[in-house]
Each structure stands twice: as C-alpha cells, then as structure tokens.
C-alpha positions in Angstrom: 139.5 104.5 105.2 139.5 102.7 101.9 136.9 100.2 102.5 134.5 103.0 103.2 135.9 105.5 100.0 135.2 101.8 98.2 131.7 100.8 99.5 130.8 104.7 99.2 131.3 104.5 95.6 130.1 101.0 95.0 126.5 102.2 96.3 126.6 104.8 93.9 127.3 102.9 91.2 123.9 100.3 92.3 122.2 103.9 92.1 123.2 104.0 88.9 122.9 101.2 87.6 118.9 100.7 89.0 118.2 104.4 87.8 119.0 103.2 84.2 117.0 100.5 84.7 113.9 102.8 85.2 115.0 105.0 82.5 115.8 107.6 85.1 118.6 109.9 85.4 121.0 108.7 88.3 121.2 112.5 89.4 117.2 112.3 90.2 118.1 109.9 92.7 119.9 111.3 95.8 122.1 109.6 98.6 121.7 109.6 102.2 124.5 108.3 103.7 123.3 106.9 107.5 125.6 107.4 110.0 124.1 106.8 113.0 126.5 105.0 115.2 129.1 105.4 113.5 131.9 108.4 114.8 132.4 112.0 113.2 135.6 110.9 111.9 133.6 108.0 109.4 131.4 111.3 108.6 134.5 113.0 107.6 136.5 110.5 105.3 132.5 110.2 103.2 132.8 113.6 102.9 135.9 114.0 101.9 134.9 111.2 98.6 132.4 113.6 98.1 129.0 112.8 100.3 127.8 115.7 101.7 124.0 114.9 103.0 124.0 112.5 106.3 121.2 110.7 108.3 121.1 110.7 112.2 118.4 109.2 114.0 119.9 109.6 117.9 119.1 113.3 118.6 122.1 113.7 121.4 124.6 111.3 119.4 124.1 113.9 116.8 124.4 117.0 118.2 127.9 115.7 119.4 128.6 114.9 115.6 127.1 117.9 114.5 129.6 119.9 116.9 132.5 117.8 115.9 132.3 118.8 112.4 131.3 122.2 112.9 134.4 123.2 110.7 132.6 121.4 107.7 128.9 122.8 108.6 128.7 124.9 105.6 129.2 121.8 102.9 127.0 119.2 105.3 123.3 118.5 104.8 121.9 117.1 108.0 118.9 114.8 108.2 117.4 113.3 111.2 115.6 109.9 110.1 115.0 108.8 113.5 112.0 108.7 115.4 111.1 112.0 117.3 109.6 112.2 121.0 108.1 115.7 121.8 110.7 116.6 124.6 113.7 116.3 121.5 112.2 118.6 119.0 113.8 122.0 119.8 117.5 120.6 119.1 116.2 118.7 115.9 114.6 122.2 114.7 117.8 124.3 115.8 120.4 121.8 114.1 119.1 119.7 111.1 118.4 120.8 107.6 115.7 118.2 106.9 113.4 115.7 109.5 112.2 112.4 107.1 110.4 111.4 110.4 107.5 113.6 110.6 104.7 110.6 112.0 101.9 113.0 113.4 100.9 116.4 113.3 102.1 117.1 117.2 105.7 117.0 116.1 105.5 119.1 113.1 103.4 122.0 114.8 106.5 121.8 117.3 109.3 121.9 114.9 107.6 124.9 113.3 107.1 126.5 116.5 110.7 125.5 117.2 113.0 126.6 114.4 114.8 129.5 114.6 113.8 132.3 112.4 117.0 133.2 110.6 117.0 129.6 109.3 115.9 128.9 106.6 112.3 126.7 106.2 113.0 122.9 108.0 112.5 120.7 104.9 110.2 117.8 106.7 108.6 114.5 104.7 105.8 112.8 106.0 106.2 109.6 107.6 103.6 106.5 106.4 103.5 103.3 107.8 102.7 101.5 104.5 102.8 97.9 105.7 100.2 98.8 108.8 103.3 97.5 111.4 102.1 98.0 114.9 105.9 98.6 115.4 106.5 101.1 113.0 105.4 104.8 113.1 103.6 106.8 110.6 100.2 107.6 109.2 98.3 105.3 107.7 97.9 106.1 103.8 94.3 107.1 104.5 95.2 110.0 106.9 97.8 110.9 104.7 96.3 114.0 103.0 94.7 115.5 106.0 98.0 115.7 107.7 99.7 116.6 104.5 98.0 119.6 103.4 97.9 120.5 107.6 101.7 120.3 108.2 102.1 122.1 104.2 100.3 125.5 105.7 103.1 125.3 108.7 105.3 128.2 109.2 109.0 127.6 108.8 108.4 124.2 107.7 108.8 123.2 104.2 106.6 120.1 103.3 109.1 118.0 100.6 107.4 114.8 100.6 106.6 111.3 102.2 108.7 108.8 103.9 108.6 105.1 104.5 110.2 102.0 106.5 108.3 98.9 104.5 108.4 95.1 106.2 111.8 93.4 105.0 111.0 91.3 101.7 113.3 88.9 100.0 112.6 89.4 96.6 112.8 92.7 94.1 109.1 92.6 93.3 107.8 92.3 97.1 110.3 95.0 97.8 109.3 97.1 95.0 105.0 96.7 96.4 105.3 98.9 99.5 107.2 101.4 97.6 104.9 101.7 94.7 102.2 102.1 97.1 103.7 105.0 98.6 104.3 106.3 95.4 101.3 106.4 94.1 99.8 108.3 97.4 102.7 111.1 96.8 101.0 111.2 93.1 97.7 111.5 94.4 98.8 114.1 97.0 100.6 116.3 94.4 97.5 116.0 91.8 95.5 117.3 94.9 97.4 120.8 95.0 100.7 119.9 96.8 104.0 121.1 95.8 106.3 117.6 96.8 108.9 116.5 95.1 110.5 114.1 97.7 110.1 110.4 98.0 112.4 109.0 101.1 112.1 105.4 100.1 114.6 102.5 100.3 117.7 101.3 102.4 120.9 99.0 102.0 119.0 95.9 100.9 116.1 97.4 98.7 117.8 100.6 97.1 117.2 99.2 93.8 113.5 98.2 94.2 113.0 101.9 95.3 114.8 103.6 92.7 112.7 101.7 90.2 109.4 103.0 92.1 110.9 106.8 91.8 112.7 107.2 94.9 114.6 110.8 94.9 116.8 109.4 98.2 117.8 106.7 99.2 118.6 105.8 103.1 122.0 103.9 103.0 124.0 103.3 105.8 125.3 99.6 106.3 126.3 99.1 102.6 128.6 102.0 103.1 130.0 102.4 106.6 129.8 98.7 107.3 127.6 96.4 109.9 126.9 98.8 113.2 127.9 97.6 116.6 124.6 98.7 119.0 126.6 97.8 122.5 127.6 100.9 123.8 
C-alpha cells in the first residue's frame, strides 16, 4: 500500500516540521493514526511503516479489528476516540489501552467499574467542548476541574489529560484559538494538583495549529489512510 507507507510518513514530516516551529521536540508530539472505517489490513500495512497507536471510534467495528490483529496485540496501542453510550462501556474497558472520549462523569465511574483487574490502569482524557457546539460532547471548560479531579481519584483509571473537537476554521490562527484555550485550562488544572501530561488536540486539517498550542497527539486519520467511504 504505497500511498498509505507515503501519506504515513508525509504526516510525520508536517509533525515535524510544525514542532520546530514551536521550538518543540517532534518526539513530544505523538501520532494517532484514525482508522475508523478503514479494514484491519490498512491497520496492518501502518504498522508495519512503523505506527503502532490507532484510533477507533465504532465500538463493534473495533472489536472485529481488535480480533483481526490479535497476532500483533502486544506492539498495538488502542484508543477509542469515539463517543461512548453507557450500554458500550464494558468492551471499551476490556479491549482499549486509552478512551480520549471521557464527556461526563457517568462513563468514567463505568469504565472504572468495568476494567478488568489484571490490566493495567485505562489511560482516559477528558473530553471539553471548547467551542460550546450543541452538537459536540464534552464539559464545558467551567466544569472542567470538578470532573477532573472526580474521575483522577477513580480506580483503574489513569486520568492523562483533556481532549477536544474545536468548530472547523479556515485559517492557522482561528485554528490555533480553540486549542490554546484548552491549553491553558490543562495548565490551570495541573497548577491545581493534577498529574496530566496529555493534550488530545488537532486532526488532518489543523495538526499544525495544535502542535504549536502543545498538543502531545495528534488525531490523523484522512491525511493518512485517505478520504473514508461512510456507505456501508
């Protein structure tokens, strides 16, 4: 699959590129490949140019995927970015390394309760609905640190950070606002006693806008495995 081996390392090479710009090491910036949609097979060939963590957001399309590559499981990193109904936590907690999704308290106290004890913690970020979309889920910024520090004194969940899906903008600097925003909440939330080091921020068309704002990953999925076909 060359065109995917190609776009793979072409989005790498924007991280890179955008983490100079901020001064930043390119290593401090992490990719999430998205693969939603896309079949076990597209999962493989990434991997095998060297991706190993990959974004679902379709529990059951998953857990097919998951199965499908069980022969890899050991160098995969699975994150489910999707969002999360209470009837679909157990699977997420049984099968997934990390949830970005986390949008009220309900779902964490279920993956906690959920997740099997000879996992390890489920690293979970905290999902805020910066632009204040009616469509989107999340907090708002100003519940943030109530159900921060709540879902933090979990069991068997490992509080990383904050995640975010901002309103489309054309240009770098109305990209970067949202993100910056979020940033400066995660800063508030780790002077106020918090051990995160995670910022979920940025997708195919703003990766560079959020690695300039300190995003540690990036969600990429169209710029690598191509434009997804939602018919089936």
């Amino acid at each position: 699959m060359p065109d995917l081996v190609h776009n793979f390392h072409a989005v790498l090479e924007r991280i890179a590129l955008a983490a100079q710009l901020a001064g930043r090491d390119p290593r401090s910036v992490a990719l999430l490949a998205v693969s939603k949609t896309f079949p076990a097979e597209d999962v493989r060939a990434a991997h095998a140019a060297g991706q190993r963590m990959f974004g679902e957001n379709y529990v059951q399309e998953s857990l097919t995927k998951i199965e499908a590559l069980a022969d890899l499981r050991a160098s995969l990193e699975w994150h489910f970015i999707g969002p999360l109904q209470s009837n679909k936590t157990r699977p997420v907690a049984e099968n997934f390394d990390w949830v970005h999704s986390v949008d009220r308290l309900k779902i964490a106290q279920r993956l906690a309760e959920q997740r099997p004890a000879h996992l390890p913690p489920l690293n979970v970020c905290l999902q805020v609905n910066v632009s204040g979309e009616a469509s989107k889920a999340g907090v708002t910024p100003a519940e943030a640190a109530e159900a921060a520090h709540a879902i933090a004194a979990l069991p068997q969940l490992r509080l990383r950070g904050l995640m975010s899906i901002p309103e489309p903008a054309e240009t770098i600097e109305a990209q970067r606002a949202p993100h910056r925003q979020l940033r400066e909440l995660f800063e508030r939330l780790r002077a106020d006693g918090l051990e995160l080091d995670t910022l979920s921020i940025g997708m195919s068309g703003d990766l560079e806008a959020a690695v300039l704002e300190g995003a540690t990953i990036v969600r990429v999925g169209t710029a690598i495995f191509g434009a997804r076909d939602y018919s089936h």
